[in-house]
Biopython code that builds the backbone (N, CA, C, O; Angstrom):
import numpy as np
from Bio.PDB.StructureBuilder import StructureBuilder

atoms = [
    (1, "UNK", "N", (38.333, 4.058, 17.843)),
    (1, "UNK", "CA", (38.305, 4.312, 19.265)),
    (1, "UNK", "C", (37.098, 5.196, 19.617)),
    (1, "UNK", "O", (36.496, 5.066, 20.683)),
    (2, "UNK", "N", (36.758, 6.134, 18.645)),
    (2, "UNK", "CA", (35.801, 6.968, 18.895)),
    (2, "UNK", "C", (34.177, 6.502, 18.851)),
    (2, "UNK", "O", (33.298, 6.931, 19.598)),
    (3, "UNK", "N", (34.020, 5.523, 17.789)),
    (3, "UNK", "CA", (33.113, 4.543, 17.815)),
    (3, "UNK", "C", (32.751, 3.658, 18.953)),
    (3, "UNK", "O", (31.654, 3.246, 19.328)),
    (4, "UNK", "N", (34.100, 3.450, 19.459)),
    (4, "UNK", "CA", (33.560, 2.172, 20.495)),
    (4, "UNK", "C", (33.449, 2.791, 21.619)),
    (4, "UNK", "O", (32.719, 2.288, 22.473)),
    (5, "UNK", "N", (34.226, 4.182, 21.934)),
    (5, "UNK", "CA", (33.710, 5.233, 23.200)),
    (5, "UNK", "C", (32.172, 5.549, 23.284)),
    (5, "UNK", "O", (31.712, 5.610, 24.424)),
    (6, "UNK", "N", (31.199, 5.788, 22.084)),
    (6, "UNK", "CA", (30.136, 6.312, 21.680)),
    (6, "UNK", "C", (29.323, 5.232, 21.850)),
    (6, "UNK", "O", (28.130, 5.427, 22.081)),
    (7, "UNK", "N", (29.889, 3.801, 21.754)),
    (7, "UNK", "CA", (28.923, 2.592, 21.788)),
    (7, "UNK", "C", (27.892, 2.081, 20.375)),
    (7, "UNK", "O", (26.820, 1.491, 20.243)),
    (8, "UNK", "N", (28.736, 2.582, 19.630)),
    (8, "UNK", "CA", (28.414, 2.367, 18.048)),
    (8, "UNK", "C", (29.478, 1.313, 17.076)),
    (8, "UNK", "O", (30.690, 1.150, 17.220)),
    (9, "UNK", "N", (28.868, 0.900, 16.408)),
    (9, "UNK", "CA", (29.776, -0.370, 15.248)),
    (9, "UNK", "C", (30.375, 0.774, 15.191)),
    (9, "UNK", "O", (30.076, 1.935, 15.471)),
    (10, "UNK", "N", (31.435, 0.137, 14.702)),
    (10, "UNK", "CA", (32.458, 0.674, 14.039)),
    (10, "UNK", "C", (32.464, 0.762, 12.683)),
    (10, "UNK", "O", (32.825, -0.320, 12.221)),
    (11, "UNK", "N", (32.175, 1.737, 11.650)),
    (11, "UNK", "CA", (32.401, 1.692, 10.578)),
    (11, "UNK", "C", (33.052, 1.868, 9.269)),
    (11, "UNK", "O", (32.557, 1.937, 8.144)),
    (12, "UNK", "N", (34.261, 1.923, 9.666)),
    (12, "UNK", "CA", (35.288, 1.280, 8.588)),
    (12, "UNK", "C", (36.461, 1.069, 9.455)),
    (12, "UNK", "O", (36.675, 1.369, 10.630)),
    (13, "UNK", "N", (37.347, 0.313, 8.318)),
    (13, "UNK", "CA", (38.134, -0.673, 8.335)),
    (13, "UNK", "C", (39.270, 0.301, 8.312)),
    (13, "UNK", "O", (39.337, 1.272, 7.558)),
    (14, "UNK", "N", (39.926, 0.044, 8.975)),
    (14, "UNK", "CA", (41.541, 0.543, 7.988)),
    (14, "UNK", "C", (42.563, -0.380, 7.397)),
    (14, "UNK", "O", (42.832, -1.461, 7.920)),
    (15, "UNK", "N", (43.175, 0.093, 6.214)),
    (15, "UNK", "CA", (44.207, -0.765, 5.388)),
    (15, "UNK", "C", (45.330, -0.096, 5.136)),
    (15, "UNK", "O", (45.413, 0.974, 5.740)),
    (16, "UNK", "N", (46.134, -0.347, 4.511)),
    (16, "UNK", "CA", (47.452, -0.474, 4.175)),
    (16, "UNK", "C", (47.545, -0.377, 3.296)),
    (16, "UNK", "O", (47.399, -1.493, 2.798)),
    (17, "UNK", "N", (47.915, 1.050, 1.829)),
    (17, "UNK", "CA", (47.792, 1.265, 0.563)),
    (17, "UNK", "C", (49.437, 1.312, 0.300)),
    (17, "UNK", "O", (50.180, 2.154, 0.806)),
    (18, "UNK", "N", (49.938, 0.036, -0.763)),
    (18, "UNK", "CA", (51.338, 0.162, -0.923)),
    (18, "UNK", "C", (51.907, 1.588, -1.414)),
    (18, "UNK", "O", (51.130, 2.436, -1.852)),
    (19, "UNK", "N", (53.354, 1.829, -1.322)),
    (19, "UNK", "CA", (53.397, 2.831, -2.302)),
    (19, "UNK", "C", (52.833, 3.108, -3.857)),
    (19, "UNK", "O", (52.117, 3.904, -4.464)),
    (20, "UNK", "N", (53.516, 2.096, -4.051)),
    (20, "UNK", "CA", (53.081, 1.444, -5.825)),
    (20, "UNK", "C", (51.932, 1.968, -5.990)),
    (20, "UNK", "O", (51.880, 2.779, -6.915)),
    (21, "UNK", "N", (50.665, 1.730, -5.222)),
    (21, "UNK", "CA", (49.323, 1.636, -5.307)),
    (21, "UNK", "C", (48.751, 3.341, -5.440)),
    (21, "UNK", "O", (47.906, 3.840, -6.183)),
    (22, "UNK", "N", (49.828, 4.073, -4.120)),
    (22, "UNK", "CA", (49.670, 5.645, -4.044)),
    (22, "UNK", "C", (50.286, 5.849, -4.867)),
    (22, "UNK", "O", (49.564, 6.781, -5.221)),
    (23, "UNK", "N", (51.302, 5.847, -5.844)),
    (23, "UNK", "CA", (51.826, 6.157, -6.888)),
    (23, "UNK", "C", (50.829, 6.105, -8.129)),
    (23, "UNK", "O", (50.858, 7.098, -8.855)),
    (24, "UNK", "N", (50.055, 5.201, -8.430)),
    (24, "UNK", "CA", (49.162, 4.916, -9.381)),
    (24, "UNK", "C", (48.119, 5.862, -9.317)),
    (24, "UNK", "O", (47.828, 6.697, -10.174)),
    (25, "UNK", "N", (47.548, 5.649, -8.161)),
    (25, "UNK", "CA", (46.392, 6.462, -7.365)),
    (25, "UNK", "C", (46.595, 7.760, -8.382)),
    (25, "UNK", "O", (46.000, 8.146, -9.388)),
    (26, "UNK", "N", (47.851, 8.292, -7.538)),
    (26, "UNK", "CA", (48.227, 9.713, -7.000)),
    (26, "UNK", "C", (47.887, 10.437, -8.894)),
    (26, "UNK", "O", (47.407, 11.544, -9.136)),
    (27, "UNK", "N", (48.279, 9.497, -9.822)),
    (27, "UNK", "CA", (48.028, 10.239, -11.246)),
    (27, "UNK", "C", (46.832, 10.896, -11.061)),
    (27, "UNK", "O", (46.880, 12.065, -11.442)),
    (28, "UNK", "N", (45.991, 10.615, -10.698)),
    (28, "UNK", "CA", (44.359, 10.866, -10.934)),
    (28, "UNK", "C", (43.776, 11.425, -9.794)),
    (28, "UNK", "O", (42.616, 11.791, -9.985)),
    (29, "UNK", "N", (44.335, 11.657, -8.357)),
    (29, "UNK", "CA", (43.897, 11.556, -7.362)),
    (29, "UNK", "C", (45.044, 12.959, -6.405)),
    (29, "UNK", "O", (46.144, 13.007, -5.854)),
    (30, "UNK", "N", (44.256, 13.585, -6.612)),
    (30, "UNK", "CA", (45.414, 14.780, -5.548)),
    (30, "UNK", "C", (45.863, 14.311, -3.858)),
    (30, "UNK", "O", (46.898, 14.249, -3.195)),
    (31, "UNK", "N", (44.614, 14.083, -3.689)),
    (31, "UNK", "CA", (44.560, 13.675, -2.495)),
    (31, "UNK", "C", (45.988, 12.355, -2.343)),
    (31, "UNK", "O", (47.061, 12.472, -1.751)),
    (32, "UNK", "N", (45.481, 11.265, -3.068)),
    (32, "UNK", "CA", (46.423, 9.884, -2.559)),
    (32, "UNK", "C", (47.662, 10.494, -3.192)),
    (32, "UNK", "O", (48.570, 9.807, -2.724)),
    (33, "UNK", "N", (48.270, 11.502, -4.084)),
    (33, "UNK", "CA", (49.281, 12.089, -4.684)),
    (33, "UNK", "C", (49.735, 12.563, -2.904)),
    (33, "UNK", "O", (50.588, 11.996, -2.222)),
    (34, "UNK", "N", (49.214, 13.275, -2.653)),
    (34, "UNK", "CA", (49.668, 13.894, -1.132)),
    (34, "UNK", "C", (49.913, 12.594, 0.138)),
    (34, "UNK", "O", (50.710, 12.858, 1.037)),
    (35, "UNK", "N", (49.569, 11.931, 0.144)),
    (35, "UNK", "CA", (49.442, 10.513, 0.857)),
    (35, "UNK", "C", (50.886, 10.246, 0.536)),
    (35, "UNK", "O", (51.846, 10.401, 1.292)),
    (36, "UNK", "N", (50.887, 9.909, -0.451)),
    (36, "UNK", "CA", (52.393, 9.284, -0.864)),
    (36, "UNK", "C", (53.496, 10.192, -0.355)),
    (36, "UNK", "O", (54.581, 9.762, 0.038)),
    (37, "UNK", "N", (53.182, 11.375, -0.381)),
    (37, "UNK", "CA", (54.232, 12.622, 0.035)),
    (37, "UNK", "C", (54.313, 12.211, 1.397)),
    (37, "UNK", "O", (55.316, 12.621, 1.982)),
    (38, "UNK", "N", (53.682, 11.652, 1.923)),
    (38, "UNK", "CA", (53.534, 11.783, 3.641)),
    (38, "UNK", "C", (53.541, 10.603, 4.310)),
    (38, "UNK", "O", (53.312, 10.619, 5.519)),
    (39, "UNK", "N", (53.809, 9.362, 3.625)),
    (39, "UNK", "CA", (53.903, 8.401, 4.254)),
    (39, "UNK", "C", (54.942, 7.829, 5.043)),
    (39, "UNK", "O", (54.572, 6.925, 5.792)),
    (40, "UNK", "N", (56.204, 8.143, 5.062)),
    (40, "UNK", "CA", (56.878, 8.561, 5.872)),
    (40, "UNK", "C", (56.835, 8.589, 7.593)),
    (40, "UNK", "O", (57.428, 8.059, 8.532)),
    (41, "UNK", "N", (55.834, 9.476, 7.379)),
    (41, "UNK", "CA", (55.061, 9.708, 9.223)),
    (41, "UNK", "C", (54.786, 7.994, 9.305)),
    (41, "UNK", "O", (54.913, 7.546, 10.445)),
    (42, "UNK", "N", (54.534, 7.290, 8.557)),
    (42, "UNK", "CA", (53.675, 6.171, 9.238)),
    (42, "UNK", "C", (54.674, 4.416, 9.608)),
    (42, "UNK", "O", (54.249, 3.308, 9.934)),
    (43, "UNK", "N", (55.914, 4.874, 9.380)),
    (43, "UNK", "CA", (57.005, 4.103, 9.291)),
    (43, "UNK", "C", (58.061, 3.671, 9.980)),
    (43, "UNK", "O", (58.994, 2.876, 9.867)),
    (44, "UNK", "N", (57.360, 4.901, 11.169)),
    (44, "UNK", "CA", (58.267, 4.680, 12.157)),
    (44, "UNK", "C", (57.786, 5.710, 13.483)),
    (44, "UNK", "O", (57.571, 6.921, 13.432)),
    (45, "UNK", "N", (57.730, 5.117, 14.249)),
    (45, "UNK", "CA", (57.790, 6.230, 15.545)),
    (45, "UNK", "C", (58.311, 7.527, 15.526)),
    (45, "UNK", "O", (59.499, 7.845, 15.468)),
    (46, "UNK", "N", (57.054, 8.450, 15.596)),
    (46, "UNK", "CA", (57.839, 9.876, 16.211)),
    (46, "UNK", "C", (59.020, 9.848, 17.483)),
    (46, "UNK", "O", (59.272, 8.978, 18.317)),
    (47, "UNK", "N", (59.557, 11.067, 17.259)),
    (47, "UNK", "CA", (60.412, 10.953, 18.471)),
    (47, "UNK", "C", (60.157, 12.569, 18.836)),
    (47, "UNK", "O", (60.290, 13.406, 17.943)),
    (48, "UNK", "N", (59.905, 12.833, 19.750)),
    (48, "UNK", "CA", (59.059, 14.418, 20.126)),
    (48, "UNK", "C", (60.053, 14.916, 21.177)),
    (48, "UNK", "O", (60.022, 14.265, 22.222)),
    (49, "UNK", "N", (61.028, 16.041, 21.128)),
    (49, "UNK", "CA", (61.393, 16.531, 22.348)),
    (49, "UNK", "C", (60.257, 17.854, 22.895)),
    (49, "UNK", "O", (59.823, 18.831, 22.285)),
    (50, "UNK", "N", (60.065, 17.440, 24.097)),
    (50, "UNK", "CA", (59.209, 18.530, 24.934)),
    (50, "UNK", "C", (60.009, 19.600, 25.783)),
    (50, "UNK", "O", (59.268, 20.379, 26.383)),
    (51, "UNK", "N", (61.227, 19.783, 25.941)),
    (51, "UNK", "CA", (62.214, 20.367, 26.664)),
    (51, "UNK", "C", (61.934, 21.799, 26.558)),
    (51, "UNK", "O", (61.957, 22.404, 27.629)),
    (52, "UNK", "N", (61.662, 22.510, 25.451)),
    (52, "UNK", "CA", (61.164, 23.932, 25.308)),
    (52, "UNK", "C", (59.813, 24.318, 25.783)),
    (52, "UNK", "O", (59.557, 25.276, 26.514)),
    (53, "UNK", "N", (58.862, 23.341, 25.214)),
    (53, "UNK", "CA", (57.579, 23.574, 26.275)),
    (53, "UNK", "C", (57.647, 23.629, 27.393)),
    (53, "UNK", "O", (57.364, 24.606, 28.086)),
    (54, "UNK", "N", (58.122, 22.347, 27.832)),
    (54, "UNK", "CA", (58.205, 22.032, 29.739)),
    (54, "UNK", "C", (59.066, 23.704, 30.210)),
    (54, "UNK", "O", (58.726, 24.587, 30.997)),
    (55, "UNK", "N", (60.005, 23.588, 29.502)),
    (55, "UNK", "CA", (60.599, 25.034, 30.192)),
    (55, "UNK", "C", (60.031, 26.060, 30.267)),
    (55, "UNK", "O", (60.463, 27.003, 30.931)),
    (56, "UNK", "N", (58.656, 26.091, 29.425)),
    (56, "UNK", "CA", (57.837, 27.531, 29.017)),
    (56, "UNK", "C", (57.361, 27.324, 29.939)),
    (56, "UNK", "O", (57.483, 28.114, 30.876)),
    (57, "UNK", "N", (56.426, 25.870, 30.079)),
    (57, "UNK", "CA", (55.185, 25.824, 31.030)),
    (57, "UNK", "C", (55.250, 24.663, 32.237)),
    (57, "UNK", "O", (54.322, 24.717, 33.044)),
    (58, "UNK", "N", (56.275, 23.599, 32.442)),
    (58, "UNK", "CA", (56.135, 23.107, 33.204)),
    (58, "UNK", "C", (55.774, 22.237, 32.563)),
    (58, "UNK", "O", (55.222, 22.508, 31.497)),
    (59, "UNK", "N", (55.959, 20.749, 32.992)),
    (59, "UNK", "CA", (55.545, 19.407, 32.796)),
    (59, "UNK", "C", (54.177, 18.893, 33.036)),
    (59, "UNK", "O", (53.797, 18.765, 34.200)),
    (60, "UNK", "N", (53.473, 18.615, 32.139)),
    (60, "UNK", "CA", (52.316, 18.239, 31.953)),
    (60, "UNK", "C", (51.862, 16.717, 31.445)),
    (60, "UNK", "O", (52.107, 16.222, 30.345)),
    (61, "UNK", "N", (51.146, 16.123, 32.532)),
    (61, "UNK", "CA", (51.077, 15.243, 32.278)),
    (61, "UNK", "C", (49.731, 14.742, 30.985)),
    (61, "UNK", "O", (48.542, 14.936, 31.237)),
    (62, "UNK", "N", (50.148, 14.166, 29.786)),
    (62, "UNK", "CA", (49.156, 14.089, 29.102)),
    (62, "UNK", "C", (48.033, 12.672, 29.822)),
    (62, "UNK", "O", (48.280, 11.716, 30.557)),
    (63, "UNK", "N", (46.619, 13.239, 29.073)),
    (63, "UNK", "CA", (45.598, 12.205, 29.371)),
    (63, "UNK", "C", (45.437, 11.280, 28.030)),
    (63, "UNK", "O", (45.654, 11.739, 26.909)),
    (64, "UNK", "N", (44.992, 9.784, 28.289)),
    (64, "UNK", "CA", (45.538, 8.823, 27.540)),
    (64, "UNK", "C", (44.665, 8.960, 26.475)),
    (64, "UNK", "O", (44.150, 10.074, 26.564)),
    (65, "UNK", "N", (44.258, 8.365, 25.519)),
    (65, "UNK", "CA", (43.618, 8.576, 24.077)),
    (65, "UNK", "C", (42.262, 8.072, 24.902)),
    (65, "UNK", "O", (41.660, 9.020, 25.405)),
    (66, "UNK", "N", (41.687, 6.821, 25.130)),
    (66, "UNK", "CA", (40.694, 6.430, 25.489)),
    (66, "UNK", "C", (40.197, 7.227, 26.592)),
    (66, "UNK", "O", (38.995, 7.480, 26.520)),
    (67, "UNK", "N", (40.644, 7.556, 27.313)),
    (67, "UNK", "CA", (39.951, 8.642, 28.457)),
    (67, "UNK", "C", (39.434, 9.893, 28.325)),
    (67, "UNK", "O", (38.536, 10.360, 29.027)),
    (68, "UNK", "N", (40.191, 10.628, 27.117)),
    (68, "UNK", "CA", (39.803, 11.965, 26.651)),
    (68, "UNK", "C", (38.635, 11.327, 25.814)),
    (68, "UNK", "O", (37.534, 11.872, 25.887)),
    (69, "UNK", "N", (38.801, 10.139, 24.972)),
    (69, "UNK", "CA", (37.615, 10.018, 23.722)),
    (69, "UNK", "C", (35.740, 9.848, 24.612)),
    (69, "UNK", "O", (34.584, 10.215, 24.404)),
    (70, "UNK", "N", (36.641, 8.948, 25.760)),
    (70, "UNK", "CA", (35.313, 9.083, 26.795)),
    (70, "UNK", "C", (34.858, 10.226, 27.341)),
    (70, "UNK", "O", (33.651, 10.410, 27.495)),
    (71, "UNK", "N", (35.741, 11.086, 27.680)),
    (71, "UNK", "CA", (35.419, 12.426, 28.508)),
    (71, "UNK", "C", (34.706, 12.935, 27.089)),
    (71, "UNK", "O", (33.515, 13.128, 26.842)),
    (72, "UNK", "N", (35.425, 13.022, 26.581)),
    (72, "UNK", "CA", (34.543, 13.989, 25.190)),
    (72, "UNK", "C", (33.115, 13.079, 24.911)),
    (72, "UNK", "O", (32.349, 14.032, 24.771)),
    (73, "UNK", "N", (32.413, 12.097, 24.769)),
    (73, "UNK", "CA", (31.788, 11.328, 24.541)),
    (73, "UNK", "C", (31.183, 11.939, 25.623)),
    (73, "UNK", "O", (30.692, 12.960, 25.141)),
    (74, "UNK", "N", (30.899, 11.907, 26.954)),
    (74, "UNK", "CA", (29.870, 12.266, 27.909)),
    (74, "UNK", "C", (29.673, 13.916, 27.737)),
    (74, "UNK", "O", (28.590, 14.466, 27.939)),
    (75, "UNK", "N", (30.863, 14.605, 27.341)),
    (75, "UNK", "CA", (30.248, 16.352, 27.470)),
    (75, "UNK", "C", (29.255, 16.046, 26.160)),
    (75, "UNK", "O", (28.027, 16.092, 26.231)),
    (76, "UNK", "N", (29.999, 15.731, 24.968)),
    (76, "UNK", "CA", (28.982, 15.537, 24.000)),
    (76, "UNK", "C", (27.564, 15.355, 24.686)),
    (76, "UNK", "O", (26.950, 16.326, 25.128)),
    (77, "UNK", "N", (27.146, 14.242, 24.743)),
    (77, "UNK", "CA", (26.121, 13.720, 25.036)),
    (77, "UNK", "C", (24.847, 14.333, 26.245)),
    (77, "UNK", "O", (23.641, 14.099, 26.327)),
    (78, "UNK", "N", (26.011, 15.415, 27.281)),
    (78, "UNK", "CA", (25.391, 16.035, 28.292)),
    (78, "UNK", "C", (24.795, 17.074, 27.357)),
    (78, "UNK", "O", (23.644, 17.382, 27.668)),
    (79, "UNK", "N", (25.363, 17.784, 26.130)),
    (79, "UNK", "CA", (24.609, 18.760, 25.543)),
    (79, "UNK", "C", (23.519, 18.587, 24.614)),
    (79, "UNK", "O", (22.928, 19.570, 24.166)),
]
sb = StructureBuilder()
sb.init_structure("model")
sb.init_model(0)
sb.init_chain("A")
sb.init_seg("    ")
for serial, (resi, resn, name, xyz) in enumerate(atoms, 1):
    if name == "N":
        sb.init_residue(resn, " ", resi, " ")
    sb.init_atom(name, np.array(xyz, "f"), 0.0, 1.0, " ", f" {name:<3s}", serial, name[0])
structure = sb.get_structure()
């Protein structure tokens, strides 16, 4: 997203590393060892309650991924 905000190829791909694969990895590899710990997150939808914030601060409406990557893309570029 940040690539195509900037007006640049995109350069890499993303894939899909089985467990099996992070398991293998992970012998040799701290990093994909930690991957495997955390894959989890990627399996299913968060579910986020905001009820304590909003009560701190009021309801805030978030700005969408592509609009901030653009807004950030032009301050960038203005400096």
């Amino acid at each position: 997203m940040i690539a195509k905000g900037a007006g640049q190829p995109v350069p890499v791909r993303a894939s899909i590393a089985s467990p099996a694969l992070l398991a293998a990895g992970g012998i040799f590899s701290l990093l994909l060892r930690e991957m495997r710990e955390t894959t989890y997150q990627f399996r299913a939808p968060f579910v986020i309650d905001a009820s304590k914030f909003e009560a701190a601060f009021g309801h805030l409406e978030p700005t969408p991924h592509r609009d901030s990557v653009q807004r950030t893309v032009a301050w960038y570029r203005s400096r």
